[in-house]
N, C-alpha and C positions, 0 to 999 in steps of 0.2 A: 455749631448751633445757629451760627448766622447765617448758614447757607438754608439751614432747614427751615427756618423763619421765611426767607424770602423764596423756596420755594412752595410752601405753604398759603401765600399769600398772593405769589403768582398764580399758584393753579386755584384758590379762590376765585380771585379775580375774574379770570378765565371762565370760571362756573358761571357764574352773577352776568357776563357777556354773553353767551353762546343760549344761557336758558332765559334769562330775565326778557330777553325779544318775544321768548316763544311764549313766556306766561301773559306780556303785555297783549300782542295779537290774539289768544285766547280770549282773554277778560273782552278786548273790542270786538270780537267774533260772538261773545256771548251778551254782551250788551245789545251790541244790533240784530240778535235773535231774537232778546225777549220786547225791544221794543218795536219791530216787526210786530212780532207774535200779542204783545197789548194792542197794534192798530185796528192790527185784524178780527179780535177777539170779539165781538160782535158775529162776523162769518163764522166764526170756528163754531161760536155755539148753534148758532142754528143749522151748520153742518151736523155738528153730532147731534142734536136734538132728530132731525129730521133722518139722518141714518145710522145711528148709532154707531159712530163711529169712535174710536181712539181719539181723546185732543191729539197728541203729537199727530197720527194721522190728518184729523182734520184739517191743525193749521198748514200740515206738509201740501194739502190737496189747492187749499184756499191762496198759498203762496204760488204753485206753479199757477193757476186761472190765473193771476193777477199778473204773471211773468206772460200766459197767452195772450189778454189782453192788450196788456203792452206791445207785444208783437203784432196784434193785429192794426190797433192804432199809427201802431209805425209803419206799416202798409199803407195804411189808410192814404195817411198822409203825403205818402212819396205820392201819390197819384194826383191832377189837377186838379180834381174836384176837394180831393181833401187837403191840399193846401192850402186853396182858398177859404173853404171852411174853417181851418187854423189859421188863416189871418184873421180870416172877422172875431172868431175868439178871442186871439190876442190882443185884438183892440178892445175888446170890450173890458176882458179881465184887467187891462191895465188901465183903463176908468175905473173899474169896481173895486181892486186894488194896487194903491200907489206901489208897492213892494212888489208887485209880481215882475216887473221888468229885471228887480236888480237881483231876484231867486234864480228867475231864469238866465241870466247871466253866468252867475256861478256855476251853475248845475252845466251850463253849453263848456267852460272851463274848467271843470271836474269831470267829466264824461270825453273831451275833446272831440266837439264839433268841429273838424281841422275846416269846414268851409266858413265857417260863422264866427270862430276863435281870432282876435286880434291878434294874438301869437303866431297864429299860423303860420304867417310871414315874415315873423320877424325875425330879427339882426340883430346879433349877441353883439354887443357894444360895451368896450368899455371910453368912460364921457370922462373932461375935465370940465368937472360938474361949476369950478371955482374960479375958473379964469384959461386961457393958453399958458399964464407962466406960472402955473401950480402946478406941481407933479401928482399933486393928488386925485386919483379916479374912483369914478365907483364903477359898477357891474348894472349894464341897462338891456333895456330891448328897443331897439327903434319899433316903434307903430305905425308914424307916418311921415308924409314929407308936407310941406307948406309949399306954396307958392313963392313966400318969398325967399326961398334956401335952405331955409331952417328946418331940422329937423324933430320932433316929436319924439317922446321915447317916454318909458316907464322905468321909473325905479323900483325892482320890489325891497320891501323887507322882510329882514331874515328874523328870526326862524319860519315868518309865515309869509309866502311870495303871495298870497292872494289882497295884500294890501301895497301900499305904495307911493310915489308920488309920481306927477305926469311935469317933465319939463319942455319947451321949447327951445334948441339951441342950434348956434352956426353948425355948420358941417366938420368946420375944419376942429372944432373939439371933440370930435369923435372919432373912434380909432373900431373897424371894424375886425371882427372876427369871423371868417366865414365858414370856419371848420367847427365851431362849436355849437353846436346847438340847443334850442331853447330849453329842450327838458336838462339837456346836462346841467345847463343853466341853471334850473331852477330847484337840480341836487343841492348846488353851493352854496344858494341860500338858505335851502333847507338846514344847509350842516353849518350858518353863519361862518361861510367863506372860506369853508375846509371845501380843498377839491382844487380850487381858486388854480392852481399853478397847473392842472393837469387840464383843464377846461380852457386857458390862454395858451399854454405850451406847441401843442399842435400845431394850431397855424402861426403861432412866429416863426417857428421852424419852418413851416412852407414860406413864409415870406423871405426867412433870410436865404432856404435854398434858394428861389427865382431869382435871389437881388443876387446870387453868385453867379447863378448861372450867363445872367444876362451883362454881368459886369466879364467874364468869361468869353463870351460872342461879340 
């Protein structure tokens, strides 16, 4: 009876894992339809009004123009003329609004502009955030270097790396990782620090094979 208990509970379990993903990504797959489909709603009617068309049609027609536009603008843009014209915009929207700097941000970090992303180059570090003689580290990204030694780095926090704090510290409190990289990185905090051993592992293990080898030669 105890075994049927716990296999019942197992393959439960196992159900509520394998499908509850597939219900949650539905439900945000169907949220970001219909809030799509309210922006545009405006378009869609005067699409059907003017051809009588299907909604669903409609707004399927009024989503791709919006997807070609976008393509187009991003042509636009890669060219000389339209970068400059997207800089003077830039400046301008970020007089007309305070916020547009810090949207646009996000969105260059959510889409991964790898040439504009502060991550792009960064260095999976783990910092003794509390001194040299505390064992204790957290999980950083170096950002930049100082003139005077010091290194820059971002803390994120977990469950949401898009927040954070920015510290300034000596060099020698930092312990680089060069095998891991920044998205692995930023699974581990997604999962608050599940991963942690699989994301540092790697290159310790390169490290202590070189320090054999070379103690070896």
């Amino acid at each position: 009876m105890e075994k049927l208990k716990i296999f019942i509970r197992k393959a439960l379990i196992g159900g509520v894992l394998v499908l509850l993903p597939v219900v949650v990504i539905g439900f945000v797959f169907r949220w970001l339809f219909f809030l799509i489909t309210d922006l545009i709603q405006p378009l869609t009617n005067y699409t059907v009004q003017q051809y009588g068309l299907p909604e669903l049609v409609a707004d399927s027609l009024v989503i791709l123009l919006i997807i070609a536009l976008c393509f187009v603008v991003g042509t636009l843009v890669s060219t000389g003329i339209g970068r400059w014209l997207h800089n003077h915009f830039d400046q301008y929207l970020v007089k007309l609004a305070p916020g547009y700097r810090l949207v646009k941000e996000i969105v260059i970090q959510i889409f991964g502009d790898s040439d504009k992303s502060p991550f792009a180059k960064g260095e999976v570090v783990r910092v003794k955030l509390f001194g040299e003689h505390c064992e204790t580290t957290v999980t950083a990204i170096v950002t930049d270097r100082l003139a005077d030694g010091n290194v820059s780095i971002f803390m994120p926090t977990g469950p949401n790396p898009t927040s954070g704090n920015i510290y300034h510290v000596p060099e020698n409190l930092v312990t680089y990782y060069p095998d891991a990289s920044v998205e692995q990185m930023m699974k581990s905090i997604i999962a608050c620090g599940a991963g942690s051993e699989k994301l540092f592992a790697q290159s310790s293990q390169k490290e202590k094979t070189k320090t054999s080898k070379q103690k070896i030669s």
